[in-house]
C-alpha positions, 0 to 999 in steps of 0.5 A: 500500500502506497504510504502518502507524504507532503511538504507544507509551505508558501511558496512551495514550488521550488522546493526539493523534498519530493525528489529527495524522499523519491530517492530514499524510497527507491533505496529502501524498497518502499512505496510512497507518493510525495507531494508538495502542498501550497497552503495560503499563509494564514494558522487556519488554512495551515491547521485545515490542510494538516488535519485532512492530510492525516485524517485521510490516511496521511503518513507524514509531512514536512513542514517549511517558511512560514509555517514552523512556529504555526506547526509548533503551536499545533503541536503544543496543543495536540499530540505534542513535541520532541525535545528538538522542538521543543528548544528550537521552538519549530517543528519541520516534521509532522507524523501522528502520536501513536501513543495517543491513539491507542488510549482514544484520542483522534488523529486530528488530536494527535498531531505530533511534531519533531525538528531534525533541522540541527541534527541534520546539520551535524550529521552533514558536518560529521560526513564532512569529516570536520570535528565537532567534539571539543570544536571551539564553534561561532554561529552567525544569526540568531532567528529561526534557523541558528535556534533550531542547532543550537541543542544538536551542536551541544549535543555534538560535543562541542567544546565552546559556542559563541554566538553573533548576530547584527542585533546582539541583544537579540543574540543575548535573549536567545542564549538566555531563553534557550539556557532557561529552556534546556538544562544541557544547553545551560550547562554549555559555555555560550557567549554573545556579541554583535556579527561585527565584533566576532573575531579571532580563531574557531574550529567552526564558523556556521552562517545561519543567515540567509544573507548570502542568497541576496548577495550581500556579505556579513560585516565580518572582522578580518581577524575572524579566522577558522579551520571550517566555514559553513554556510546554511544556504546552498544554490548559489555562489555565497559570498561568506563561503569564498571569504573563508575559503580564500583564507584557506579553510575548508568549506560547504554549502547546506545542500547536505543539511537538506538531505540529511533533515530529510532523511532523518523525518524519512526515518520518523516516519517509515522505520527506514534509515537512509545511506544519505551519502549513496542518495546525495551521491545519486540526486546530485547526479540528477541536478 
């Protein structure tokens, strides 16, 4: 029996996930459709598309811009939310509570919500090869994105984190919210400045910003230096990745943090583990 997946988001027509999960399903053997879903950008007519999604026999869903926070708060309130999502305060994977179900709740109050953003990220930057144990890291950015791999980085093993965004009080309150949040990432050294004053040697700089797709650079001092340069954004030629690379270090794009959250909700979903780095291989083959 065909299982049913979608992908929720406004604009929704250049996104990649059907044939990322096309490819996982043709690795693993399974029978699945994959569907991107256009939603107008409204909480009501997120909660309407979700609820016939999975009361009609839906399996999963991904959920992207601008619905994140709507599908925490849907989740908050129903079927409930991991410890990802709960610290990054989004959820990007949907699937039901089964838990719930057995002891009489319905589907549509069963609603369950994951992150796998950051841990997507870090599995990318394991395959990499770049350390993260003991890893001396700065993040660049303090919005949506920067919040959900903050608890997959402390997880990781690193040694030290340090945050800098153009706003640093904004910077500050999300150290402080997620320290109050989490007692393992409160129990990390986590620091706080402006993007501007970020200086000195890291193992790894992340740019969670999405600046880069719009061609502008980061105001970065030129005493910032690192090993590894990691830009979130991937598609296009970022400027933050050839700052760093014409300083020597190695760097990447984010293309395999979207394989890797993907592959991560596949599992969620289906039981399956995915080789990501046999499906990265075949769908770069494909672009």
């Amino acid at each position: 029996m065909t299982q049913h997946f979608i992908v929720i988001g406004n604009p929704i027509a250049h996104s990649k996930s059907p044939a990322i999960h096309e490819q996982f399903a043709r690795q693993v053997g399974a029978d699945i459709s994959y569907q991107r879903q256009y939603c107008p950008a409204d909480d009501a007519s997120f909660i309407a598309v979700v609820e016939a999604f999975f009361c009609g026999g839906g399996v999963g869903a991904n959920v992207t811009v601008p619905f994140k926070q709507t599908a925490y708060d849907c989740c908050a309130a129903r079927g409930g939310l991991s410890d990802h999502a709960k610290t990054a305060g989004a959820v990007n994977t949907l699937l039901i509570n089964k838990a719930l179900v057995a002891k009489g709740a319905s589907i549509a109050e069963a609603i369950y919500g994951d992150n796998t953003d950051g841990q997507g990220l870090v599995n990318h930057i394991a395959s990499l090869g770049w350390p993260l144990a003991d890893a001396r890291v700065a993040l660049i950015g303090a919005g949506g994105a920067a919040r959900g791999v903050i608890l997959p980085l402390v997880e990781a093993g690193i040694d030290t984190l340090t945050i800098a965004n153009r706003t640093v009080s904004k910077a500050t309150d999300l150290v402080k919210e997620l320290s109050d949040t989490s007692p393992v990432i409160a129990a990390k050294k986590i620091e706080s400045c402006a993007t501007s004053e970020l200086s000195g040697a890291f193992d790894i700089v992340i740019n969670a910003t999405s600046i880069g797709l719009s061609g502008d650079t980061l105001p970065l001092d030129n005493n910032l230096n690192c090993q590894y340069a990691y830009d979130m954004m991937y598609g296009r030629a970022l400027p933050f990745l050839q700052h760093f690379a014409a300083r020597d270090a190695q760097v990447s794009e984010g293309y395999g943090m979207l394989i890797g959250q993907a592959a991560l909700s596949f599992e969620r979903w289906t039981g399956h583990t995915i080789d990501v780095a046999k499906a990265t291989e075949s769908l770069s083959q494909k672009s």
